[in-house]
MIVEXDO-151926 format. One record per residue (C-alpha): x, y, z; residue in three letters. Coordinates in pm, whole numbers, padded with zeros to 5 digits, always signed. Layout:
N
XYZALA/...
***
This chain:
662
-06988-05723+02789UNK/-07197-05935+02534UNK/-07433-06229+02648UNK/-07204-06469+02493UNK/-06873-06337+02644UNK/-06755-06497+02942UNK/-06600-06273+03233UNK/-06220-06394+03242UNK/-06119-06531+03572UNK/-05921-06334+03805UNK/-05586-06487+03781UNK/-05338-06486+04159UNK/-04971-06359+03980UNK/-04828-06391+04340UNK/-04934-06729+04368UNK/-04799-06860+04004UNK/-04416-06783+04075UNK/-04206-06908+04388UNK/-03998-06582+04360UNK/-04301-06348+04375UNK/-04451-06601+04636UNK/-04165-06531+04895UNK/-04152-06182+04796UNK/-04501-06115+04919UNK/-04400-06357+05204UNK/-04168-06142+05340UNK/-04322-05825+05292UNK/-04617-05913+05483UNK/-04368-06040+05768UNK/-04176-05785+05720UNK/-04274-05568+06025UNK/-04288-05918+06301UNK/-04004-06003+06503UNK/-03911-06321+06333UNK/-03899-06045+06035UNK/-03677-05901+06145UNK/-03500-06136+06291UNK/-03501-06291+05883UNK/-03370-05898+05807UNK/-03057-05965+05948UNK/-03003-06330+05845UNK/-03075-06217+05480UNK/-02795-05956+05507UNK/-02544-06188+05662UNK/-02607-06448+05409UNK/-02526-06198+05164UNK/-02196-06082+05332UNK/-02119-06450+05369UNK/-02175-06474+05017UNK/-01975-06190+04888UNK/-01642-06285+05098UNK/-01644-06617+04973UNK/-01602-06496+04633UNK/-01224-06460+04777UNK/-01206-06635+05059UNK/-01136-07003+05161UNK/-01393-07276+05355UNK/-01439-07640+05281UNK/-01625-07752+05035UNK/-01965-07935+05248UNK/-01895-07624+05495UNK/-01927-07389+05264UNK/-02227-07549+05041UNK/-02393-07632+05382UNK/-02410-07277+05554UNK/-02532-07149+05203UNK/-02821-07395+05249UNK/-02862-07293+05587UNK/-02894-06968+05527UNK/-03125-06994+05309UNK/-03379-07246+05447UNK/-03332-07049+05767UNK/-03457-06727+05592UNK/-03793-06997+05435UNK/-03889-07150+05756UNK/-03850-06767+05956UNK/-04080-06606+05655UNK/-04325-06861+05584UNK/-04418-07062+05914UNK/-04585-07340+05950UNK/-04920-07203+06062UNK/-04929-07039+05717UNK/-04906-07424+05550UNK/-05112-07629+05726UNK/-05487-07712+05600UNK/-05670-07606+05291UNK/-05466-07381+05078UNK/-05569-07023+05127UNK/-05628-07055+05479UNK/-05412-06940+05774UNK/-05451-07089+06181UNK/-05557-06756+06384UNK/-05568-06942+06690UNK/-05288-06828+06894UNK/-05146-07106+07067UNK/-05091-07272+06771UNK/-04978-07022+06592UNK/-04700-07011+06923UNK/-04616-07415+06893UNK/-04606-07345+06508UNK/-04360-07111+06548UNK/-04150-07264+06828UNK/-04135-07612+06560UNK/-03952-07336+06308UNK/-03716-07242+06526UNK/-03664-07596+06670UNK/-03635-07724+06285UNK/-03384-07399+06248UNK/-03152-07529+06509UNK/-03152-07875+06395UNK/-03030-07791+06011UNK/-02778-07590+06165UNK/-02656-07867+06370UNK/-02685-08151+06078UNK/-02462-07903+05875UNK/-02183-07892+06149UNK/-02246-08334+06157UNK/-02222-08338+05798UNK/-01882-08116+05770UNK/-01688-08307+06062UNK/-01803-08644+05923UNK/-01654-08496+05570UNK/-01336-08378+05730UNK/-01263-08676+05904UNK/-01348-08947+05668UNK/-00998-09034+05620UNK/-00940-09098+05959UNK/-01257-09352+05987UNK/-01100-09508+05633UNK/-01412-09428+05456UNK/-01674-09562+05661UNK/-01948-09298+05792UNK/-02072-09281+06144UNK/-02371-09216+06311UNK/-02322-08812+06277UNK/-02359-08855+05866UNK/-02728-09038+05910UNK/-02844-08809+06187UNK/-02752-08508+05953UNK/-02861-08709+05646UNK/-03205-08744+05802UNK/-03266-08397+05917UNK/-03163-08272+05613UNK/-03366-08462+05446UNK/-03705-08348+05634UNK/-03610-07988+05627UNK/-03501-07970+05224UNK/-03835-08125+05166UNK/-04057-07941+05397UNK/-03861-07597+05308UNK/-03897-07681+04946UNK/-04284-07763+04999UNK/-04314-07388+05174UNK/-04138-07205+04887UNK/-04192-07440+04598UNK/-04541-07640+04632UNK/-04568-07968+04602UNK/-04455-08060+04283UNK/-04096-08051+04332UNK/-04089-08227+04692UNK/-04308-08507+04556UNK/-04070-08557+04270UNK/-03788-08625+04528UNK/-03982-08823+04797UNK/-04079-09072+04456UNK/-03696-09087+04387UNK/-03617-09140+04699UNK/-03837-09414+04781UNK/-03712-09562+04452UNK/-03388-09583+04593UNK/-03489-09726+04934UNK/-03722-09995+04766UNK/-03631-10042+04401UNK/-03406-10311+04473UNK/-03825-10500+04526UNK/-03850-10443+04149UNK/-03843-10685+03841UNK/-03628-10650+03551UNK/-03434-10326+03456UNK/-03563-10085+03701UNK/-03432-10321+03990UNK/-03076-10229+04139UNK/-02902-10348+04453UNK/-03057-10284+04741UNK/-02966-10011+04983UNK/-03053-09942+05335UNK/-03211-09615+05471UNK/-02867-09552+05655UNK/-02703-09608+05362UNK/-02923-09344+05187UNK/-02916-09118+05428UNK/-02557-09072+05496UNK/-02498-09066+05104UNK/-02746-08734+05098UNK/-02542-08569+05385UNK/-02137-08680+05273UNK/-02134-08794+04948UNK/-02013-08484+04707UNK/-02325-08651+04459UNK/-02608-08587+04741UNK/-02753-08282+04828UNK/-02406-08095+04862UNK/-02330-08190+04504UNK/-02315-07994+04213UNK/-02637-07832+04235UNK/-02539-07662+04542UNK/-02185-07612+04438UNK/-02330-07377+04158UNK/-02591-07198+04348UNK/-02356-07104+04655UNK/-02048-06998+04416UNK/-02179-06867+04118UNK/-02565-06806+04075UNK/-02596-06651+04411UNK/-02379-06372+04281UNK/-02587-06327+03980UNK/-02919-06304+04176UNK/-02698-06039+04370UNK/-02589-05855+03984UNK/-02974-05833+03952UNK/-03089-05748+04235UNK/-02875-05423+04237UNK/-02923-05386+03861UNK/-03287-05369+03927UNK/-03268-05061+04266UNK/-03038-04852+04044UNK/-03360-04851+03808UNK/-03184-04978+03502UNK/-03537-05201+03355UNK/-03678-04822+03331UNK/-03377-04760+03138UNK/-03390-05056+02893UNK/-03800-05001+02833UNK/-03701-04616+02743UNK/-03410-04730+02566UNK/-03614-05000+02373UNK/-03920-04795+02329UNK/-03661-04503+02185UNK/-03552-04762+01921UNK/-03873-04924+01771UNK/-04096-04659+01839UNK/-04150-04458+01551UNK/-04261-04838+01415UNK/-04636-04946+01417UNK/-04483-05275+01584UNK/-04285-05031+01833UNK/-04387-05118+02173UNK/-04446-05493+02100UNK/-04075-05457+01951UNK/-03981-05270+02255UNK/-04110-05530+02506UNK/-03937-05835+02305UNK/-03627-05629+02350UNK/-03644-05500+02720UNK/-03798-05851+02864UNK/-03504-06054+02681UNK/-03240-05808+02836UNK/-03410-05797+03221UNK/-03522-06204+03215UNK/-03129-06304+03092UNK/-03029-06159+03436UNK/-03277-06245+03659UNK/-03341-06585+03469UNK/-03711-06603+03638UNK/-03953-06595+03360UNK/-04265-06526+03554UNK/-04104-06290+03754UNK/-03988-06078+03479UNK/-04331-06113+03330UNK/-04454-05921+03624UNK/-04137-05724+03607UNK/-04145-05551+03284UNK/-04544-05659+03152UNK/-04649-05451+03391UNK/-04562-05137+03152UNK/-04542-05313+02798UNK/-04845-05503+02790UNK/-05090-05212+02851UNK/-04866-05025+02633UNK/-04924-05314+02365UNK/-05297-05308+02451UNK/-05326-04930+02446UNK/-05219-04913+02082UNK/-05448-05174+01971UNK/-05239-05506+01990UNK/-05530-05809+02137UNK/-05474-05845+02526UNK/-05360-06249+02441UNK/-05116-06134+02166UNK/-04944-05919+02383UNK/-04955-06110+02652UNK/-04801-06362+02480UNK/-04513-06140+02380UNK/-04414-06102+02729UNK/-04445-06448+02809UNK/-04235-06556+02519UNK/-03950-06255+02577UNK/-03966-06324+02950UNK/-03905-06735+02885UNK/-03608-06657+02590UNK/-03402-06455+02833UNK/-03264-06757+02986UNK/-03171-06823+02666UNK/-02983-06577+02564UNK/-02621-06484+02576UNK/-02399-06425+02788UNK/-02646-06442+03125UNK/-02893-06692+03040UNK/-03036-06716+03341UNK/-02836-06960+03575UNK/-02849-07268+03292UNK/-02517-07170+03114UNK/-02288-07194+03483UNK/-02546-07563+03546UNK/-02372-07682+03245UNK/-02020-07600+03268UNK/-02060-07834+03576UNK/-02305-08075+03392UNK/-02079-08104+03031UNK/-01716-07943+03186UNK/-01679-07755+02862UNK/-01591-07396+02896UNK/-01822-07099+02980UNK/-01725-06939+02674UNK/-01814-07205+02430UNK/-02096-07264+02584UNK/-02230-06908+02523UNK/-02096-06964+02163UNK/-02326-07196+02100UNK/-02640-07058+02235UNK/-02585-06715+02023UNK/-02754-06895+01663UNK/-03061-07032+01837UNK/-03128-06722+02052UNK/-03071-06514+01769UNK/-03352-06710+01560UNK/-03597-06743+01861UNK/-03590-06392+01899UNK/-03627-06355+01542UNK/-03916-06500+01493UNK/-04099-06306+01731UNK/-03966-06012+01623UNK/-04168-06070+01277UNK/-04458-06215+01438UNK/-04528-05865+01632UNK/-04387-05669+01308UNK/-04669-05898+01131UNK/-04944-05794+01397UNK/-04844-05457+01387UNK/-04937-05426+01013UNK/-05240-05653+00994UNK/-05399-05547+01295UNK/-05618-05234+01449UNK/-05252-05130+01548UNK/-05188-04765+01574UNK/-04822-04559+01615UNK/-04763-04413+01900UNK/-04792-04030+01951UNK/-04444-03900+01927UNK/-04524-03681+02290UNK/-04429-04046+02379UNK/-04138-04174+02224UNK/-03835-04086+02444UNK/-03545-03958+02228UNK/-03294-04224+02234UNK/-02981-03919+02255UNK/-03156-03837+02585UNK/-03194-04158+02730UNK/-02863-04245+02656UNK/-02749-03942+02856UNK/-02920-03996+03139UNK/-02875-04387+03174UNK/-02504-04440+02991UNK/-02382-04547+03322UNK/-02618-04860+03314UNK/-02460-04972+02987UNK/-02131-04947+03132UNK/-02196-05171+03381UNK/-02341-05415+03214UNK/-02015-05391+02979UNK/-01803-05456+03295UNK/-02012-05793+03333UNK/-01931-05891+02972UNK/-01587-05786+02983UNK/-01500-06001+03321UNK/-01732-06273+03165UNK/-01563-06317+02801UNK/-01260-06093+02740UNK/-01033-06120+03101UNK/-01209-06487+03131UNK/-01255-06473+03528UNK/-01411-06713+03732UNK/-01825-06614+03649UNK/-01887-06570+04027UNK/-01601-06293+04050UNK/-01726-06109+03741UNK/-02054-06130+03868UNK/-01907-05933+04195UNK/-01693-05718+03993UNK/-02044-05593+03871UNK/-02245-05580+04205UNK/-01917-05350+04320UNK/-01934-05156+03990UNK/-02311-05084+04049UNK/-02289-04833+04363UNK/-01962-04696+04249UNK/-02091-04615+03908UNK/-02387-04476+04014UNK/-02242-04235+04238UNK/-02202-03996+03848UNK/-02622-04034+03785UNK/-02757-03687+03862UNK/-03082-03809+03905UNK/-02960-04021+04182UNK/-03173-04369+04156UNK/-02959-04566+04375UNK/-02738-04465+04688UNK/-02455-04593+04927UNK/-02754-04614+05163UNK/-02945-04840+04924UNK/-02662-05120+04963UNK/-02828-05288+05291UNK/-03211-05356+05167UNK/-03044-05430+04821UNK/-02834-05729+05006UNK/-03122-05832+05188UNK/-03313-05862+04923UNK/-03064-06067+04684UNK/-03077-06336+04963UNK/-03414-06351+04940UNK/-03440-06335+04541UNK/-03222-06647+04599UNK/-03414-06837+04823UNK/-03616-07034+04491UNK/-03292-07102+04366UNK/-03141-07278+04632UNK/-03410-07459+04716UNK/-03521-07559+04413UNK/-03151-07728+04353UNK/-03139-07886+04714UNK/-03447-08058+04641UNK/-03325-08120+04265UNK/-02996-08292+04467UNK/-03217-08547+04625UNK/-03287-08672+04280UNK/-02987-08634+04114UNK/-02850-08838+04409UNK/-03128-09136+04379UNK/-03025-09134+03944UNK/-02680-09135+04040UNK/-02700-09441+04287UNK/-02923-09648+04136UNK/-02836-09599+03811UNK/-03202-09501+03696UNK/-03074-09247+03386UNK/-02919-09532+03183UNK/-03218-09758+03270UNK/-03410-09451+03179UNK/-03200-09353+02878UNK/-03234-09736+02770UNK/-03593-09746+02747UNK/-03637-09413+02609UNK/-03417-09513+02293UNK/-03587-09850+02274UNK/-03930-09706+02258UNK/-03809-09499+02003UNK/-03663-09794+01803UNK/-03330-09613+01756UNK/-03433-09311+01603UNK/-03298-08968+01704UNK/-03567-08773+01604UNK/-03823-08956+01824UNK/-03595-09016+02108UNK/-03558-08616+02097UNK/-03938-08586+02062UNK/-04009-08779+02371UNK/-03700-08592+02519UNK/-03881-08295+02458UNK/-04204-08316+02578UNK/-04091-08535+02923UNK/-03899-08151+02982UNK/-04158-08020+02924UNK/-04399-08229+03152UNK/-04101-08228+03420UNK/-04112-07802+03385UNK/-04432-07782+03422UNK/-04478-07587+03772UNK/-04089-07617+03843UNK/-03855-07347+03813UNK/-03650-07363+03533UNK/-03300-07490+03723UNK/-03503-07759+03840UNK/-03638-07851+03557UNK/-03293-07862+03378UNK/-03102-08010+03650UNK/-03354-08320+03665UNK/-03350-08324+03256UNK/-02974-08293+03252UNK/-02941-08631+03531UNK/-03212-08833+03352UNK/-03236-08747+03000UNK/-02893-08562+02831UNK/-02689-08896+02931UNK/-02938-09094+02726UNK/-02938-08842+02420UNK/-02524-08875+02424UNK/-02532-09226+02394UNK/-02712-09146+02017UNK/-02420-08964+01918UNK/-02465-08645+02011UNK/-02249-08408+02161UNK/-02283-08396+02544UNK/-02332-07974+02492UNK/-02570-08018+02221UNK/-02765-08304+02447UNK/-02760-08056+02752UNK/-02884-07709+02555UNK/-03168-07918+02393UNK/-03313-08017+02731UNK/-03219-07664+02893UNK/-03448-07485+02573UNK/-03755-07742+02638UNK/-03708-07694+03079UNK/-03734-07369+02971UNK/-04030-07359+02683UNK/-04241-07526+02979UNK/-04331-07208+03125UNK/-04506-07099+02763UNK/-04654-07435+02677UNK/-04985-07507+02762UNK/-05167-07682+02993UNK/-04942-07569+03249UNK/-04772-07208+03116UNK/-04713-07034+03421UNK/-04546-06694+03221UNK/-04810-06691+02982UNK/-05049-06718+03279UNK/-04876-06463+03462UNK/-04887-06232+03138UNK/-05271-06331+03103UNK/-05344-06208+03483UNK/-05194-05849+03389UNK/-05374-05808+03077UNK/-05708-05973+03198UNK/-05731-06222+02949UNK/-05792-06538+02870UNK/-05489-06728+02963UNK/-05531-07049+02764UNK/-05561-06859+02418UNK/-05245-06662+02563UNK/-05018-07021+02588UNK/-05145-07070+02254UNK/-05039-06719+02112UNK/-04703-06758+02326UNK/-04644-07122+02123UNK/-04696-06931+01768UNK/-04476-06631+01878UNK/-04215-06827+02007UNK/-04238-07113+01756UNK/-03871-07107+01667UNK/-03779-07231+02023UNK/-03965-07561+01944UNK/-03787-07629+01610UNK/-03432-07482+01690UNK/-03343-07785+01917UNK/-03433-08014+01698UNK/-03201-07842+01422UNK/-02903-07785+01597UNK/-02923-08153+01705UNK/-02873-08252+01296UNK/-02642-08008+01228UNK/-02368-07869+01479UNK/-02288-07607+01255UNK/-02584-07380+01415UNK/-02369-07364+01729UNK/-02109-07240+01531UNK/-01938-07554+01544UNK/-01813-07652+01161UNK/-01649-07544+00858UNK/-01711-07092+00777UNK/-01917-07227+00467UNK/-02142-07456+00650UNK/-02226-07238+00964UNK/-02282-06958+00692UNK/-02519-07164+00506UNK/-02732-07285+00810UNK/-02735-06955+00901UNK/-02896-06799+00592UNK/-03128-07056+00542UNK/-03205-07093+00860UNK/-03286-06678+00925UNK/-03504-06764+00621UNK/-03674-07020+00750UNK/-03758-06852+01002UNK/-03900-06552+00898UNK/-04106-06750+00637UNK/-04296-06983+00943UNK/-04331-06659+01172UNK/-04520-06496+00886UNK/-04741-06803+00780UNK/-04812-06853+01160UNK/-04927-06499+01179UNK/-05114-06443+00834UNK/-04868-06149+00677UNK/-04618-06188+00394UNK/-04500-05841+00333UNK/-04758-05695+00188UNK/-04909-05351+00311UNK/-05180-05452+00613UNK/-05346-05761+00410UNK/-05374-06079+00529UNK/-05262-06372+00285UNK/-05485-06684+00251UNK/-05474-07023+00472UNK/-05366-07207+00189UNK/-05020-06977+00177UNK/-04972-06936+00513UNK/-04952-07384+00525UNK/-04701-07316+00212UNK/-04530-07067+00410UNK/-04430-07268+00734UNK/-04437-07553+00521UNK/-04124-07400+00284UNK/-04035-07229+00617UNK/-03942-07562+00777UNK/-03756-07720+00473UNK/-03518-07426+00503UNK/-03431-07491+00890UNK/-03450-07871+00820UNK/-03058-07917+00771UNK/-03006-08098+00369UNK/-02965-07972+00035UNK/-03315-08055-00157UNK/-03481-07936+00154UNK/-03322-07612+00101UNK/-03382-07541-00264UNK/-03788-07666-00189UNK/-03773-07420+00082UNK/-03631-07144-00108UNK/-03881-07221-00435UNK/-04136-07175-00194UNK/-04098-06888+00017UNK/-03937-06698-00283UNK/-04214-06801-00516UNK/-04463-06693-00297UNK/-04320-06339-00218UNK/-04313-06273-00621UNK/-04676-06336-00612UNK/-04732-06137-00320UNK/-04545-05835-00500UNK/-04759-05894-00820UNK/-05111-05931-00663UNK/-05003-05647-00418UNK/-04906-05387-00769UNK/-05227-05467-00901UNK/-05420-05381-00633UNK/-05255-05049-00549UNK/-05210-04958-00966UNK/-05580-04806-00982UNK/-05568-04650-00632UNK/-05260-04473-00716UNK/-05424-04371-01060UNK/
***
């Protein structure tokens, strides 16, 4: 290592993602009673789970055990000894360690019992004509502390402090001047509106997690023990690997596959970098640049049709249009986010120290086909449940956990067995456990906007500080997502965007769909953007690299995601919403576009491992963006450009080869 080279800092993965948090929670608990004891609960919450795809409860009973369940499973894995002082250390002293424990179990008992409170008080408001006794504020409160506290345990602080602000807001606003004061409310009031009110913390948050995105977690969680991200790596690598860009192509492809299932895009960095970033490094891609390709496949899989993560069942609740058209409209922009970098690593590939891969290496894609066929049928059971029979998303998603053992039963090789079911159940419960708390907390919120009225207030000023204008009310749309994602899973982030900002873009005129998938692609760009990137962070700590220039390699990969928004928001024909002529013109100039920007951002036109100059790479993404800016004249300057500029490319490129080939 030279003098002037600093040693890069050695980066926690486990501590950057919730999800890999709790895993290494429970593994290191894993072998104690209370373990155990979480063992058991995790497998009944599953079963719990997977009958109530059929069968019948009410609706706070039913969203209240799944909450249960799962802040039962937090508070048994990650006790309160383990969270109390300076982060990093842990009490050894026993009898605190005891009292800390027997407050768990206490605080166990108690959610329990505010859940049973909050269901009779539900059941039986009718016969007290609507007005709520003391049961709804004694389960109002309790729930309260616990969501918060379980969320602080699982989530950090970010999220709990987000909801404790709102809430106080609520309790106190009313002390305000001007707009942001409402009417005042008391803390009973509050309290009982968290607990019984179908807008609290048993909204529709909760109503998504327990009956759809639970089942989903499930989906992955079995996809993943029948081995099937070994499968899409070989089957990716098989495809692009005769290319110089072949493993870099191969990890766009697997990491957009695995992270629109699991829709955790740290966790899939860890997931699938683990294999394609020292692949990428191995054949001479820079540790940030491939880094950064993770980061930015792992973030557009929540993007990407049909899965996306958990964000496309959020807003069928959110926008009540249909599944279906909501995956419609997410195909155009996935397909150009992708796109671009696609040619951004095809671009690296031929202007960098980037060699092929010996062919020893390449899988043949006849033979991984024959040995993993039986993934790709169950992952066509999903989409055939999804979009062609149209069921409910929560029973296709268990039409595809019960496909995965029975379909595996043909593998030869045997990756997953009947006997593989129980830890597989356990462990979708706990793969859950960010989920649910991150939209209990994210109910608190929701709850405060929803009484007090704070998104129009909100909306208001955000339009008035813009004067009007869409495209600066969607700027400062954008980057408060991406300030609000910053640490936050990417449901949370969405669900508090979707409260406090979509109403206020709708009220400009836009479509409520188009308002909700612009602030779902920014929740979700958060985990690339610097200062805060926690993918490209997580991708930084496997390749041992600097993981500021990674976010900024991430924000040129993925640059499309950061200009799509904006253009679908002008022009509803990119979510394939117009005329055939004008979605097939918006498409072709927009591919265009595209590929013109991810080349100027990465220095390559098409010409044979030669960099272009700074001058055409600014003309590039400059003609680049006139194509995706919807208009006529902006299309033709785009076009002159871009087409100009690959003539001269072609010319200056002939000369140079003519004597060489002499």
């Amino acid at each position: 290592m030279s003098k002037k080279e600093k040693p890069v800092q050695e980066i926690d993965i486990d501590s950057l993602d919730a999800e890999l948090s709790a895993a290494k929670a429970v593994e290191e608990n894993k072998n104690t009673v209370f373990g155990r004891i979480a063992m058991v609960v995790a497998f009944a919450m599953s079963v719990f789970h997977l009958y109530m795809v059929w069968g019948r409860m009410g609706i706070i009973p039913f969203r209240g055990v799944h909450v249960a369940f799962a802040f039962s499973l937090i508070f048994l894995t990650m006790p309160l000894y383990e969270h109390l002082g300076k982060k990093g250390t842990v009490i050894t002293n026993k009898g605190v360690r005891a009292a800390c424990r027997v407050v768990d179990i206490l605080v166990i008992i108690a959610l329990w019992t505010a859940i049973y409170l909050a269901s009779y008080e539900y059941n039986h408001l009718a016969d007290q004509l609507g007005i709520m006794s003391w049961r709804a504020t004694v389960a109002g409160a309790i729930l309260l502390i616990v969501v918060l506290e379980g969320t602080r345990r699982i989530l950090g602080m970010i999220m709990p402090t987000l909801a404790i602000i709102f809430f106080l807001y609520g309790l106190f606003g009313h002390l305000l001047s001007g707009r942001l004061a409402h009417r005042q409310y008391t803390l009973k009031a509050l309290l009982q509106y968290l607990a019984v009110d179908l807008d609290g913390i048993f909204g529709n948050t909760i109503s998504v997690s327990a009956a759809t995105i639970f089942m989903f977690v499930m989906f992955g969680a079995f996809l993943e023990a029948s081995g099937c991200s070994q499968f899409i790596n070989d089957l990716a690598l098989s495809l692009t690997g005769k290319l110089r860009c072949g493993p870099a192509l191969a990890a766009v492809v697997a990491s957009a596959l695995m992270g629109c299932i699991n829709g955790s895009a740290v966790a899939n960095v860890v997931g699938t970098g683990t294999f394609t970033i020292p692949l990428m490094k191995s054949r001479g891609y820079k540790p940030e640049f491939a880094s950064g390709v993770e980061a930015v496949a792992s973030t557009g899989g929540q993007i990407l049709p049909p899965v996306m993560g958990s964000g496309a069942f959020l807003m069928v609740i959110f926008t009540s249009v249909s599944y279906a058209n909501i995956v419609k409209a997410a195909v155009i922009p996935a397909v150009l986010y992708f796109l671009g970098a696609g040619i951004a690593v095809y671009a690296q590939g031929e202007i960098g120290d980037v060699e092929l891969l010996p062919k020893d290496q390449i899988p043949r894609t006849r033979d991984v086909l024959k040995s993993g066929w039986m993934y790709l049928f169950i992952i066509a059971v999903l989409i055939y449940f999804l979009l062609v029979a149209m069921v409910q998303p929560q029973r296709a998603a268990f039409w595809a956990v019960v496909s995965v053992p029975i379909v595996m039963l043909l593998d030869p090789k045997k990756r997953f067995k009947i006997t593989d079911i129980p830890k597989t159940l356990v462990k979708s419960s706990f793969s859950s456990l960010t989920v649910v708390a991150g939209c209990a907390c994210a109910g608190i919120v929701v709850a405060m906007v929803a009484r007090t009225g704070l998104g129009g207030v909100f909306g208001d000023f955000m339009i008035n500080l813009a004067g009007g204008n869409l495209f600066l009310t969607l700027l400062f749309a954008a980057v408060a997502c991406i300030v609000l994602g910053m640490g936050l899973p990417t449901t949370s982030a969405y669900v508090i965007g979707a409260s406090i900002l979509a109403p206020a873009l709708a009220t400009l005129d836009l479509p409520l769909l188009t308002a909700h998938l612009f602030v779902f692609y920014f929740a979700c760009l958060s985990a690339i953007t610097p200062p805060v990137a926690l993918a490209a962070y997580a991708g930084a700590g496997i390749a041992k690299c600097n993981p500021m220039k990674t976010a900024i390699n991430a924000c040129a990969i993925g640059f499309a995601g950061f200009i799509v928004p904006f253009v679908f928001c002008y022009n509803s024909a990119m979510m394939l919403d117009g005329s055939f002529i004008s979605i097939l013109q918006v498409v072709g100039t927009s591919l265009l576009g595209c590929i013109g920007m991810s080349c100027g951002m990465q220095g390559w036109y098409f010409s044979k491992q030669t960099k272009i100059s700074v001058i055409e790479r600014l003309l590039l993404v400059g003609g680049g963006l006139c194509m995706m800016v919807p208009g006529t004249l902006t299309d033709i300057i785009g076009i002159v450009i871009i087409v100009g500029l690959f003539v001269v490319e072609k010319i200056r490129f002939g000369k140079k080869s003519t004597p060489a080939a002499a």
